[in-house]
C-alpha positions, -999 to 999 in steps of 0.1 A, spaced: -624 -298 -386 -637 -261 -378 -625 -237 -356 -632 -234 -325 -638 -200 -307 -628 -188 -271 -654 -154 -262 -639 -140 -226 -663 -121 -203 -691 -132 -219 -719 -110 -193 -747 -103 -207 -742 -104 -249 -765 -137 -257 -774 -126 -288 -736 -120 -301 -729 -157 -283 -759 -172 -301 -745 -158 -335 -711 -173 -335 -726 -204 -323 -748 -206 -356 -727 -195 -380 -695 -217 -364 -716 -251 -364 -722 -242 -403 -686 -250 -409 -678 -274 -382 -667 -248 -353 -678 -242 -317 -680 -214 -296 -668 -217 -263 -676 -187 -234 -661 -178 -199 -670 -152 -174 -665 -149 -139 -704 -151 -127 -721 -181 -128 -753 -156 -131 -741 -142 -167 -775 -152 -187 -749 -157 -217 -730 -182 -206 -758 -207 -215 -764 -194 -250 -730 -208 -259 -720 -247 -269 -698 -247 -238 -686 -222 -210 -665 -221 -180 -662 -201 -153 -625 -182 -141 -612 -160 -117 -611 -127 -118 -589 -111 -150 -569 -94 -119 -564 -125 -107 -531 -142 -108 -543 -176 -121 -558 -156 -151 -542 -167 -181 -532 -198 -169 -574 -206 -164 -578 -196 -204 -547 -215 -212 -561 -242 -201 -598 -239 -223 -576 -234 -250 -560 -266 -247 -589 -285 -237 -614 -273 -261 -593 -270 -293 -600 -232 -293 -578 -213 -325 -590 -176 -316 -596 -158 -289 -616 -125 -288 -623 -106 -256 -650 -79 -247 -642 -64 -218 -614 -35 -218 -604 -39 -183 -585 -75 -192 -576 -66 -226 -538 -52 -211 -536 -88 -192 -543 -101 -222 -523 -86 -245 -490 -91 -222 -500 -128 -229 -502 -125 -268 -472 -145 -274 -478 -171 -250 -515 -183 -267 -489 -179 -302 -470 -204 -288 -502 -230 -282 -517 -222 -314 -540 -197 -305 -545 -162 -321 -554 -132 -300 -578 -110 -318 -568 -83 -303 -551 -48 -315 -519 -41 -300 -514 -28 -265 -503 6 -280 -533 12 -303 -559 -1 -271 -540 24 -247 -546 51 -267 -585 41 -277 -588 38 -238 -579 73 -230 -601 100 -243 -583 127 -241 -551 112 -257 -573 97 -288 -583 139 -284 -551 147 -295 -544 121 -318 -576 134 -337 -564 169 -339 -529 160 -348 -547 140 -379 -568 166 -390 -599 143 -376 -626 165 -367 -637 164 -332 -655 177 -302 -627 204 -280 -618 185 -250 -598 191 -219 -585 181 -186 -602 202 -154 -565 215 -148 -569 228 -181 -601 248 -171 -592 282 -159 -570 286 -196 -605 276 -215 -631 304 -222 -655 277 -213 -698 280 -227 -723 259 -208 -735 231 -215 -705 202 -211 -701 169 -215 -684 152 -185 -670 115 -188 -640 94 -173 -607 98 -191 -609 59 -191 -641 38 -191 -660 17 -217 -695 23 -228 -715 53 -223 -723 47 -188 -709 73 -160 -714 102 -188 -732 134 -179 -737 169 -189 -729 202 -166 -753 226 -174 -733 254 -154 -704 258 -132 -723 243 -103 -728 210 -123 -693 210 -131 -680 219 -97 -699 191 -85 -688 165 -113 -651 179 -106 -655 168 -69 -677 134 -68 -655 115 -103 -624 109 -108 -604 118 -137 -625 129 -160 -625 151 -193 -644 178 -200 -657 182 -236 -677 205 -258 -715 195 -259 -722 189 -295 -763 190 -307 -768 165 -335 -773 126 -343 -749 96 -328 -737 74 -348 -718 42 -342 -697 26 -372 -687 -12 -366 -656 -21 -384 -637 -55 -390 -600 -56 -402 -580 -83 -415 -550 -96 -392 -525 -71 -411 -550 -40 -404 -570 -37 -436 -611 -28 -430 -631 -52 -445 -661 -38 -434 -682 -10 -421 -715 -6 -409 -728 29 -400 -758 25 -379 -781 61 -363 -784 57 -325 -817 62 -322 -819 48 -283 -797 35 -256 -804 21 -224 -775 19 -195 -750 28 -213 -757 3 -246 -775 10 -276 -811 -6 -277 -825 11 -310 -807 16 -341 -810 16 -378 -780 13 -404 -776 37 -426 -755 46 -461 -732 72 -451 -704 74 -472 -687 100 -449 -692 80 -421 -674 49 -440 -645 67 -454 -636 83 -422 -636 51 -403 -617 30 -430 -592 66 -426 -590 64 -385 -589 25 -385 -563 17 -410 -542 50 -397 -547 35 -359 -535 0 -373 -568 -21 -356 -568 -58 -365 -606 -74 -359 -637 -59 -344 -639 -24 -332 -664 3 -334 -663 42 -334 -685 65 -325 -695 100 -342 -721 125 -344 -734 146 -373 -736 182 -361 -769 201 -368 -749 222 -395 -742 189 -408 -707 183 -400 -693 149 -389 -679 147 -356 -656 119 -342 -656 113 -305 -645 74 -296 -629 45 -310 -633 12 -293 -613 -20 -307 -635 -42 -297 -675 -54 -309 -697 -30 -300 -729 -39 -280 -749 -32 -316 -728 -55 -340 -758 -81 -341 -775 -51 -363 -744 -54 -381 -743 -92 -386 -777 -94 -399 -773 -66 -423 -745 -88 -436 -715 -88 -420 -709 -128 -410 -686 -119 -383 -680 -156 -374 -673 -167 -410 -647 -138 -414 -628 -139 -385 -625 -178 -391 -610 -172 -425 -588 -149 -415 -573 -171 -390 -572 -198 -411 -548 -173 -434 -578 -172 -465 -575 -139 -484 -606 -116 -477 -616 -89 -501 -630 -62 -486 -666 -53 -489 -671 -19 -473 -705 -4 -475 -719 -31 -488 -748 -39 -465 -785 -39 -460 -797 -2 -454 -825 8 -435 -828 -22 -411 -834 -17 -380 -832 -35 -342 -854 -30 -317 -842 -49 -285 -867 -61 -255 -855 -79 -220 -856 -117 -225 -854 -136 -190 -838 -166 -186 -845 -195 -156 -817 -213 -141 -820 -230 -111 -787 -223 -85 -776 -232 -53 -777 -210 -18 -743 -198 -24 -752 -177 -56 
């Protein structure tokens, strides 16, 4: 029998859904999906779904226990941040029913989560990054315009924006809450998507150049060979202690210098680019839980391919109350 997979607020990734579900029916798996909108177009990419509460809700866990349990499911992997502490506090529970969280630990995503604490853990680790600070910070900082404004705490690059002069910032300052304030860096984004063994050992890492991104997720992109790139990220994921997907983010300065500015444990909205230059995401993660050995294969995957995404609708007839 295969192993069957439990993907939590599913949204809008089709493509990653329609992935696991090919590769899992190879060797006898499902993939099973949840979300909290009946309107998520990916929900009906998957073999099965069902819909939950909210993850604040207090029936939470209790809804996925239940999936578990009924569908067989041996992993779960979540995608959004905002239910990953709910989650995690449940770890041992899902242990208990024979069901693996694929999840880093609450410490390493608490860190990821804040940027300017992942800010200090980069300079205290001689990882070069962009200078960042908190607005109570400001009048100590001999500041140079432009600056990059985001929330301490958020996912994506949605709700980022750049000051362009202290009536920008003033402005940012007053209409957001918490936010850092960080040195505007000119040069190319790059996004490397990583996948480490249960113990913390990367197996893989894709380097791929942003080349466009749309609301906050990339929509261009082609991977590249950057050997930097790939020994940095094995460096700050293996030093962080991730276990399964995550993704970091980086950008090579215009005097050539690399750059590291997020780390996400979690896919990234990209990974398909990933997965078809190589990295069988599905396959791996069900060996791993299934305690195979997995030798690593770092940098080795197809260069040069890119993705180039378009809107795809989908029809679904629903009733009045949707």
């Amino acid at each position: 029998m295969g192993t069957n997979i439990l993907i939590t607020t599913i949204g809008r990734r089709g493509t990653l859904t329609k992935i696991f579900k090919e590769e899992l029916h190879k060797i006898g798996g499902k993939v099973i999906v949840t979300d909290n909108s009946s309107l998520a177009p990916a929900l009906y990419q998957a073999d099965d779904y069902y819909l939950t509460p909210r993850i604040d809700a207090p029936n939470y866990i209790d809804r996925i226990l239940d999936i578990c349990q009924k569908e067989d499911i041996k992993v779960i992997i979540p995608l959004l941040e905002q239910g990953f502490s709910i989650l995690g506090q449940a770890r041992d529970t899902f242990k208990q029913v024979g069901v693996e969280l694929l999840l880093s630990s609450s410490k390493v995503f608490n860190l990821c989560k804040d940027k300017y604490n992942l800010y200090n853990y980069f300079r205290e680790h001689e990882i070069a990054t962009p200078e960042t600070f908190l607005v109570e910070q400001l009048q100590e900082k001999n500041v140079s315009f432009p600056l990059f404004i985001k929330p301490r705490s958020g996912q994506g690059s949605q709700d980022t924006f750049i000051a362009k002069d202290r009536r920008g910032l003033d402005y940012f300052i007053d209409h957001m809450e918490e936010i850092v304030i960080q040195e505007y860096i000119q040069g190319t984004e790059y996004t490397i998507d990583t996948l480490s063994d249960l113990a913390g050992n990367l197996l893989s890492a894709v380097p791929r150049k942003r080349i466009e991104v749309r609301a906050g997720e990339v929509s261009k992109a082609v991977t590249v060979k950057e050997e930097r790139l790939i020994k940095w990220a094995k460096e700050i994921i293996e030093g962080l202690g991730i276990v399964g997907p995550a993704n970091l983010q980086a950008i090579i300065t215009l005097e050539d210098e690399i750059k590291f500015i997020e780390v996400n444990p979690r896919f990234g909205g990209g990974v398909p680019l990933s997965y078809q230059a190589g990295v069988n995401y599905p396959k791996l993660i069900t060996e791993m839980i299934n305690g195979k050995d997995i030798e690593p294969f770092i940098g080795d995957f197809k260069e040069g391919l890119a993705m180039l995404r378009y809107d795809t609708p989908l029809f679904k007839a629903v009733g009045h109350e949707s």
